[in-house]
C-alpha positions in Angstrom: -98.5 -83.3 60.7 -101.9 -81.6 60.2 -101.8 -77.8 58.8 -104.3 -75.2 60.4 -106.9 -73.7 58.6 -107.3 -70.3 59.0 -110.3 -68.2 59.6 -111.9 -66.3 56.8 -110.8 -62.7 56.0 -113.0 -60.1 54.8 -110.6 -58.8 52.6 -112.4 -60.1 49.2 -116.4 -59.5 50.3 -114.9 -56.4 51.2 -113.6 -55.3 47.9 -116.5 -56.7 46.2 -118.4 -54.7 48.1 -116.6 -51.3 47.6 -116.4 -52.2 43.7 -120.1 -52.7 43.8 -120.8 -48.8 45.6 -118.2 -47.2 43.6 -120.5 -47.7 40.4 -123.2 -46.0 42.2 -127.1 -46.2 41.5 -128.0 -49.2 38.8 -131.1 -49.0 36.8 -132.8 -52.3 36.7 -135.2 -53.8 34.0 -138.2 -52.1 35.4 -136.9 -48.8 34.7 -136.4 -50.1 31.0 -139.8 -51.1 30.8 -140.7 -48.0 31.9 -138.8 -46.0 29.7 -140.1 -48.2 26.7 -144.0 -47.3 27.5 -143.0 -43.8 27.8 -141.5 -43.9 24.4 -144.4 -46.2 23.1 -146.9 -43.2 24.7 -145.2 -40.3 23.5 -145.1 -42.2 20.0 -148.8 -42.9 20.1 -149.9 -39.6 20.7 -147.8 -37.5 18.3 -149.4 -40.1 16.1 -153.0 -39.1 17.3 -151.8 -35.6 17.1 -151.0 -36.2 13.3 -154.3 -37.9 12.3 -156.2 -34.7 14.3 -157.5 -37.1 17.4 -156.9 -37.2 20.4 -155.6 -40.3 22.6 -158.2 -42.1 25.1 -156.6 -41.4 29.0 -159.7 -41.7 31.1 -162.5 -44.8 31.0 -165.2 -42.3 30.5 -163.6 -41.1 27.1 -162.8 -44.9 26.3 -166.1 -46.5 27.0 -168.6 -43.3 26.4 -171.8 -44.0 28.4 -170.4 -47.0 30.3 -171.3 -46.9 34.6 -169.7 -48.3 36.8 -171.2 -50.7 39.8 -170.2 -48.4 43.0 -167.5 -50.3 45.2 -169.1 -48.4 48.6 -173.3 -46.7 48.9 -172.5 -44.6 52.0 -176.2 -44.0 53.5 -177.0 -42.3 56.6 -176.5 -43.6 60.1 -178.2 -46.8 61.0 -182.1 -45.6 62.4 -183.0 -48.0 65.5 -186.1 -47.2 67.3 -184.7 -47.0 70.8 -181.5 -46.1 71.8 -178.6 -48.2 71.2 -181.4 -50.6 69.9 -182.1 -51.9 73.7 -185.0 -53.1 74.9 -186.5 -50.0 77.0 -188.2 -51.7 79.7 -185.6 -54.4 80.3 -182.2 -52.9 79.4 -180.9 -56.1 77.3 -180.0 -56.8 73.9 -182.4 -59.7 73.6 -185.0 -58.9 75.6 -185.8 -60.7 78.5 -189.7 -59.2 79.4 -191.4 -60.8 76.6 -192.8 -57.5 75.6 -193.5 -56.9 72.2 -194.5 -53.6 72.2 -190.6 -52.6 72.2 -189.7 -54.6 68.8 -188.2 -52.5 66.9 -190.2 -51.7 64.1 -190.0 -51.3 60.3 -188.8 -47.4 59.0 -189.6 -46.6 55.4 -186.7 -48.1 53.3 -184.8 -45.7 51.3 -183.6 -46.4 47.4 -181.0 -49.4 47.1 -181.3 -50.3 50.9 -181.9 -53.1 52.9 -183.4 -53.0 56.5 -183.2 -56.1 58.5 -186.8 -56.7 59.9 -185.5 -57.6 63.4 -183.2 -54.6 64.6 -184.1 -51.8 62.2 -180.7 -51.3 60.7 -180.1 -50.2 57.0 -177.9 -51.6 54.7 -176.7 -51.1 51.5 -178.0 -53.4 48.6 -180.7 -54.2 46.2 -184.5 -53.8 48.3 -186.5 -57.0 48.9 -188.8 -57.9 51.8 -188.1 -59.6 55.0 -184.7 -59.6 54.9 -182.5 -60.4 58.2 -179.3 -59.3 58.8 -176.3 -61.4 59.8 -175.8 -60.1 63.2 -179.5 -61.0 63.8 -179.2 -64.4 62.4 -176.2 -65.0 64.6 -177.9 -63.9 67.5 -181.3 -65.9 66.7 -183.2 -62.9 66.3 
Protein backbone atom coordinates (compact mmCIF):
# COMPACT_ATOMS: atom_id res chain seq x y z
CA UNK A 1 0.00 0.00 0.00
CA UNK A 2 1.77 3.31 -0.86
CA UNK A 3 0.54 6.49 1.27
CA UNK A 4 0.16 9.86 -0.70
CA UNK A 5 2.16 12.71 -0.13
CA UNK A 6 0.57 15.75 0.18
CA UNK A 7 1.35 19.09 -1.31
CA UNK A 8 2.90 21.77 0.74
CA UNK A 9 0.84 24.28 2.72
CA UNK A 10 1.72 27.74 3.28
CA UNK A 11 0.54 27.64 6.56
CA UNK A 12 4.23 27.80 8.28
CA UNK A 13 6.10 30.39 5.69
CA UNK A 14 3.10 32.15 6.32
CA UNK A 15 3.38 32.59 9.99
CA UNK A 16 6.95 33.12 9.73
CA UNK A 17 6.25 35.69 7.61
CA UNK A 18 3.65 37.57 9.66
CA UNK A 19 5.99 37.08 12.87
CA UNK A 20 8.75 38.55 10.96
CA UNK A 21 6.33 42.13 9.93
CA UNK A 22 4.87 42.19 13.26
CA UNK A 23 8.32 43.27 14.72
CA UNK A 24 8.44 46.01 12.26
CA UNK A 25 11.58 47.93 10.99
CA UNK A 26 15.12 46.13 12.19
CA UNK A 27 18.18 48.11 12.42
CA UNK A 28 21.08 46.26 10.93
CA UNK A 29 24.89 46.55 11.80
CA UNK A 30 25.40 49.52 9.47
CA UNK A 31 23.28 51.57 11.45
CA UNK A 32 25.48 50.50 14.62
CA UNK A 33 28.49 51.53 12.91
CA UNK A 34 27.00 54.59 12.24
CA UNK A 35 25.80 55.32 15.42
CA UNK A 36 29.30 54.47 16.87
CA UNK A 37 31.19 57.29 14.52
CA UNK A 38 28.58 59.62 15.56
CA UNK A 39 29.45 58.97 19.13
CA UNK A 40 33.27 58.75 18.35
CA UNK A 41 32.72 62.45 16.42
CA UNK A 42 30.69 64.10 18.92
CA UNK A 43 33.38 62.67 21.53
CA UNK A 44 36.19 64.09 19.51
CA UNK A 45 35.02 67.43 19.26
CA UNK A 46 33.87 68.22 22.74
CA UNK A 47 37.34 67.04 23.23
CA UNK A 48 38.76 69.73 20.76
CA UNK A 49 36.31 72.04 22.31
CA UNK A 50 38.03 71.44 25.72
CA UNK A 51 41.64 71.85 24.63
CA UNK A 52 40.31 75.42 22.75
CA UNK A 53 40.85 73.83 18.99
CA UNK A 54 38.85 73.21 16.67
CA UNK A 55 38.42 69.78 14.75
CA UNK A 56 39.74 69.42 10.91
CA UNK A 57 36.32 68.85 8.59
CA UNK A 58 37.44 70.12 5.20
CA UNK A 59 40.93 68.99 3.26
CA UNK A 60 41.89 72.60 2.99
CA UNK A 61 41.93 72.99 6.89
CA UNK A 62 43.67 69.47 7.09
CA UNK A 63 46.41 69.86 4.52
CA UNK A 64 46.91 73.89 4.64
CA UNK A 65 48.42 74.93 1.21
CA UNK A 66 47.96 71.48 -0.43
CA UNK A 67 46.23 71.72 -4.50
CA UNK A 68 44.69 69.43 -5.87
CA UNK A 69 45.38 68.05 -9.66
CA UNK A 70 41.89 69.20 -11.40
CA UNK A 71 39.77 66.01 -12.39
CA UNK A 72 38.18 68.20 -15.60
CA UNK A 73 40.09 71.80 -17.55
CA UNK A 74 36.85 72.92 -19.33
CA UNK A 75 38.34 75.26 -22.22
CA UNK A 76 36.42 76.95 -24.84
CA UNK A 77 34.96 75.24 -27.82
CA UNK A 78 37.15 73.46 -30.15
CA UNK A 79 38.56 76.40 -32.92
CA UNK A 80 38.72 74.60 -36.48
CA UNK A 81 39.60 76.81 -39.36
CA UNK A 82 36.70 75.93 -41.60
CA UNK A 83 33.44 74.90 -40.74
CA UNK A 84 32.78 71.65 -39.24
CA UNK A 85 36.59 71.18 -40.06
CA UNK A 86 35.72 70.17 -43.97
CA UNK A 87 37.71 70.70 -46.57
CA UNK A 88 36.07 73.92 -48.41
CA UNK A 89 36.69 73.17 -51.91
CA UNK A 90 35.93 69.50 -51.74
CA UNK A 91 33.34 69.05 -49.05
CA UNK A 92 35.11 65.72 -47.33
CA UNK A 93 36.58 64.98 -44.17
CA UNK A 94 39.86 63.79 -45.73
CA UNK A 95 40.17 65.76 -48.48
CA UNK A 96 40.15 64.43 -51.78
CA UNK A 97 41.68 67.75 -54.05
CA UNK A 98 45.05 67.52 -52.82
CA UNK A 99 44.91 71.05 -51.96
CA UNK A 100 46.95 72.22 -49.21
CA UNK A 101 45.96 75.62 -49.00
CA UNK A 102 42.74 74.34 -46.89
CA UNK A 103 44.97 72.40 -44.02
CA UNK A 104 43.82 73.53 -41.22
CA UNK A 105 46.32 75.48 -39.65
CA UNK A 106 47.96 76.07 -36.23
CA UNK A 107 45.94 78.76 -33.66
CA UNK A 108 47.92 80.11 -30.82
CA UNK A 109 47.74 77.51 -27.97
CA UNK A 110 46.33 78.64 -24.85
CA UNK A 111 47.84 77.75 -21.05
CA UNK A 112 47.69 73.82 -20.25
CA UNK A 113 46.35 72.99 -23.85
CA UNK A 114 47.08 70.69 -26.46
CA UNK A 115 46.22 71.33 -30.24
CA UNK A 116 46.56 68.48 -32.53
CA UNK A 117 48.64 69.77 -35.59
CA UNK A 118 46.29 68.10 -38.05
CA UNK A 119 42.60 69.30 -37.33
CA UNK A 120 43.16 72.31 -35.10
CA UNK A 121 41.33 70.99 -32.08
CA UNK A 122 42.29 71.88 -28.40
CA UNK A 123 42.57 69.71 -25.74
CA UNK A 124 43.24 69.69 -22.33
CA UNK A 125 46.77 68.77 -21.02
CA UNK A 126 50.26 69.71 -20.46
CA UNK A 127 51.69 71.90 -23.93
CA UNK A 128 54.26 70.25 -26.18
CA UNK A 129 54.81 70.50 -29.90
CA UNK A 130 53.49 68.40 -32.70
CA UNK A 131 51.19 66.68 -31.00
CA UNK A 132 48.31 64.55 -32.86
CA UNK A 133 45.27 63.72 -31.60
CA UNK A 134 43.72 60.21 -31.55
CA UNK A 135 40.89 60.75 -33.84
CA UNK A 136 43.60 61.91 -36.34
CA UNK A 137 45.82 59.10 -35.76
CA UNK A 138 42.86 56.77 -36.32
CA UNK A 139 42.04 58.37 -39.38
CA UNK A 140 45.74 58.56 -40.77
CA UNK A 141 45.79 62.20 -40.69
Amino acid sequence: MSATILPPRSGIADDMSREDDSRGYERDETDQLHQVVRHLVIDGDGRARAAGRQARRTLAEMASGYERQPVLVLTGPLAFRSADDACPLCGYWTCRCGSAAHEPGMLPVTQNTLQCDRCGGRFSFSPVTGWTCDACQAIGR
